[in-house]
NUVEX-670057 format. One line per field, with one value per atom (N, C-alpha, C): x, y, z; residue in one letter; atom name. Coordinates in Angstrom, 1 decimal, decimal comma. Each point is the difference from the previous one (the first is absolute). Layout:
// NUVEX-670057
east <- X|...
north <- Y|...
up <- Z|...
code <- A|...
site <- CA|...
This chain:
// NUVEX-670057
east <- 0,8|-0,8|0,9|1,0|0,8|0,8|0,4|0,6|-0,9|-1,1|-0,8|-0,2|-0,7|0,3|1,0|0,8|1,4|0,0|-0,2|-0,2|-0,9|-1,0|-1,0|0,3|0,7|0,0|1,4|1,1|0,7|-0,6|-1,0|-0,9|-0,5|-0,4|-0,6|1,0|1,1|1,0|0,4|0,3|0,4|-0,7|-1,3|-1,1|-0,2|0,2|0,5|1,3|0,6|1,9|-0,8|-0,7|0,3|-1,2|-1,4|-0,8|0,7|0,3|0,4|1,3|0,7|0,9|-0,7|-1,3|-0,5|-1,1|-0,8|-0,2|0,8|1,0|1,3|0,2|0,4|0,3|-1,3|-1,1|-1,2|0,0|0,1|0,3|0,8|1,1|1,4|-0,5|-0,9|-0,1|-1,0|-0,9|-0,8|0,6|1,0|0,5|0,8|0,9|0,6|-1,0|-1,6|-0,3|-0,7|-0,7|-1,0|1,4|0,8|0,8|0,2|0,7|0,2|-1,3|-1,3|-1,1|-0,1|0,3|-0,5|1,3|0,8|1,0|-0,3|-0,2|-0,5|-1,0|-1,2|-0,7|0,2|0,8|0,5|0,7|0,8|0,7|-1,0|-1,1|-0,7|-0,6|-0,3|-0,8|0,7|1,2|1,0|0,2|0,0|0,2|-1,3
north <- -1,2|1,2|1,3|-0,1|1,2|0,3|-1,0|0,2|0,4|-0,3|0,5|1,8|0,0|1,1|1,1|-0,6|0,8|0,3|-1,1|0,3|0,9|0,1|0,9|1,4|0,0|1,6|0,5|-1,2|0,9|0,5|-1,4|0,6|1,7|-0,3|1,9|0,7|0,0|0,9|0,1|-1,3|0,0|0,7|0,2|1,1|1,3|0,3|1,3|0,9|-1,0|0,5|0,0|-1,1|0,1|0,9|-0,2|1,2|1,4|0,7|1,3|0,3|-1,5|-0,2|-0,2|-0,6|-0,1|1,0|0,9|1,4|0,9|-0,2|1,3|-0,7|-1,2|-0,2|0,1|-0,2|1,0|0,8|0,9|1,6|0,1|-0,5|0,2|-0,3|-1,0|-0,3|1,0|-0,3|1,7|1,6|0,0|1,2|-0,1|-1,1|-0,2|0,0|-0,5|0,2|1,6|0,2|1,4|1,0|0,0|1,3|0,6|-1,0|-0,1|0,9|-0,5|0,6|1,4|0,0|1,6|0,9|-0,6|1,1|0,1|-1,1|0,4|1,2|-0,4|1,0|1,1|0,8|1,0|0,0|-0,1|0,4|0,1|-0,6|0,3|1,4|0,3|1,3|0,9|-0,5|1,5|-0,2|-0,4|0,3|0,1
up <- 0,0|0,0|0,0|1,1|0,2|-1,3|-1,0|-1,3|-1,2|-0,1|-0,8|0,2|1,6|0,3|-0,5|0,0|-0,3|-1,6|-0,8|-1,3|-0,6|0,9|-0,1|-0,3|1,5|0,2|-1,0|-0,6|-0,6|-1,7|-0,1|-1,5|0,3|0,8|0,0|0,4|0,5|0,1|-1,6|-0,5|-1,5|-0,7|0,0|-0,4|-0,3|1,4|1,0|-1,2|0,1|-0,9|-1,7|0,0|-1,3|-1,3|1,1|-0,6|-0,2|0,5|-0,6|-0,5|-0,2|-1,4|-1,6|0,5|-1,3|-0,5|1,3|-0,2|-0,7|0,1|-0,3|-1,7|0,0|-1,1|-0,7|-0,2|-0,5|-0,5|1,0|0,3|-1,5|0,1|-1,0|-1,2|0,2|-1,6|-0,7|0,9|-0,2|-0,4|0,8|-0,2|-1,8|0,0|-1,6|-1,2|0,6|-1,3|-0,1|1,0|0,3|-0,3|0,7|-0,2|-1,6|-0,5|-2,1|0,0|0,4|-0,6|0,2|1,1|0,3|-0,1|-0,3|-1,0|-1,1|-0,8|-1,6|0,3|0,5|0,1|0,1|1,3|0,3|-1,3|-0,8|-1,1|-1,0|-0,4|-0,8|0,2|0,9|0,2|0,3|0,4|-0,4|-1,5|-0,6|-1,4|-0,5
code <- X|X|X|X|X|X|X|X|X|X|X|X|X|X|X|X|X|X|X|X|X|X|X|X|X|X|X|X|X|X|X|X|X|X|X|X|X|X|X|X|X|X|X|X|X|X|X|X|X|X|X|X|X|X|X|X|X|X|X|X|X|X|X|X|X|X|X|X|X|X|X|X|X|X|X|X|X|X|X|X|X|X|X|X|X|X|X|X|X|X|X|X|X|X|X|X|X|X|X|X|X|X|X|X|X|X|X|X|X|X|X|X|X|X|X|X|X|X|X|X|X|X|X|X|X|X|X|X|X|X|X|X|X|X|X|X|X|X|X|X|X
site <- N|CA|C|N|CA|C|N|CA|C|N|CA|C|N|CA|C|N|CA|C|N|CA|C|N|CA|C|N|CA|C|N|CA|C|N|CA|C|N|CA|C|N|CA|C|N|CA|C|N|CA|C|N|CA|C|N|CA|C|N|CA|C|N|CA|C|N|CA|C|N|CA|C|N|CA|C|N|CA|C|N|CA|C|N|CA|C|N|CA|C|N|CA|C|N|CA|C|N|CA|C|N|CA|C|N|CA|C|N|CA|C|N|CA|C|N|CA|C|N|CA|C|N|CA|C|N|CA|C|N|CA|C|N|CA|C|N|CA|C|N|CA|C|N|CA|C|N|CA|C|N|CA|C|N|CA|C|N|CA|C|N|CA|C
């Protein structure tokens, strides 16, 4: 029981660490494609 336990709690620690590595990396990917865009834009309408 006490070993399961244990495995337990380190899954959600592993969780813990690793959700807002894979938020961020999101984030990032979002940012590489969204950014391209809204520069073109901005460049279009300045011209």
């Amino acid at each position: 029981m006490r070993r399961k336990y244990g495995d337990a709690k380190d899954i959600t620690i592993a969780n813990k660490i690793t959700t807002p590595i894979k938020a961020s990396s999101f984030s990032g990917i979002l940012l590489v494609i969204v950014f391209p865009m809204l520069l073109n834009l901005l460049v279009k309408i300045d011209i």
